[in-house]
C-alpha positions, -999 to +999 in steps of 0.1 A: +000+000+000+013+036-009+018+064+014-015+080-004-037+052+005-027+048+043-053+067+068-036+089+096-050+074+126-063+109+137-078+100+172-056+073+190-083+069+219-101+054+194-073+023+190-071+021+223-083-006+249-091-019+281-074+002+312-053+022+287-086+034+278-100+043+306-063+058+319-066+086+291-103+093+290-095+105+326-073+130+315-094+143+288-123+146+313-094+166+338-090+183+307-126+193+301-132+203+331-100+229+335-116+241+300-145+245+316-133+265+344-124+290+315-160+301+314-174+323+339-210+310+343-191+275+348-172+293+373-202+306+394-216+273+393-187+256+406-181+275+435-222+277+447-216+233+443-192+240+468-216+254+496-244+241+481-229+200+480-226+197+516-255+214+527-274+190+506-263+169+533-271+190+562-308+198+542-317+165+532-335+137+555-333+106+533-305+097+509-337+105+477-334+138+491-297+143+493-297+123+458-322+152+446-303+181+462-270+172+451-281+155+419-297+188+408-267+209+415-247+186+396-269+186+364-266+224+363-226+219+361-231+192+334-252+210+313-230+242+315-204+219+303-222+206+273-232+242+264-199+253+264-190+222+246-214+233+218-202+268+221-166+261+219-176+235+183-198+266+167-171+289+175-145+266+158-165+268+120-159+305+123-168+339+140-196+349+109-233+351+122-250+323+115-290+313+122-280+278+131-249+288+149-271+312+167-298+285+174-274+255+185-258+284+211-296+295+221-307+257+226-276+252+251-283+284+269-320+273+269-309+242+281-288+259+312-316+278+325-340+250+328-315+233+343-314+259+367-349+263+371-350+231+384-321+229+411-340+262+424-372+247+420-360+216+444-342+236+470-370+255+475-390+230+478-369+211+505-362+247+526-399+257+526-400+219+542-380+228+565-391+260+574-424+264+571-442+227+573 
C-alpha cells in the first residue's frame, strides 16, 4: 500500500483498549473540566456546588433527598459543560453570524436555564419543608 492510501490514525483513543482506555479518558475529562473553568457561568456554578454539595447533606433527611439536592446541582454543572461544549464546536467553524450557529448556542443556553430552574425549584422545595411545614 502507498503512502496515499494509508489513513492517519487521527484520534488514537479510538485504538485504544481496556485500562489504557479508561487511563486517558481521565485526562481528557481533567481536561474538560479545566476548560470548563475558562468560562465564567461555569465558574459561578462551581463555587455555589461547593456550599451548596454539603448542605445538601445538612438539608436532606433521606438519601432521595440528598440524591435530589445534590443530583440537581450537579446537572446544572453538566449541562454548562455541554453548552460550552457546543459553544466552543460553533465557534471553531468561524466567528460569521450564523441562524444555526445562533440556534445550536440559544438551545444550550435554553438548556442551562432549565437546568437551573429546576435545582431552584427543588431547593425551594426542600427549605420551605423545612421551614415552614
Amino acid at each position: 500500500m502507498n503512502t496515499h492510501d494509508e489513513k492517519p490514525n487521527v484520534n488514537l483513543q479510538k485504538s485504544r483498549k481496556g485500562l489504557s482506555r479508561i487511563w486517558h479518558a481521565f485526562f481528557f475529562s481533567v481536561s474538560g473540566f479545566k476548560t470548563g473553568w475558562t468560562e465564567t457561568a461555569f465558574r459561578q456554578e462551581a463555587w455555589m456546588a461547593m456550599f451548596l454539595l454539603p448542605t445538601a447533606f445538612l438539608l436532606g433527611q433521606s438519601w432521595v433527598e440528598i440524591a435530589l439536592l445534590a443530583g440537581s446541582v450537579l446537572l446544572v454543572m453538566i449541562v454548562e459543560l455541554l453548552n460550552t461544549g457546543i459553544e466552543k464546536a460553533i465557534d471553531r467553524i468561524g466567528p460569521e453570524w450564523h441562524d444555526l450557529s445562533k440556534n445550536a448556542k440559544d438551545l444550550g443556553s435554553a438548556a442551562v436555564l432549565l437546568s437551573l430552574i429546576l435545582c431552584i425549584g427543588i431547593w425551594a422545595g426542600a427549605i420551605y419543608q423545612r421551614v415552614f411545614a
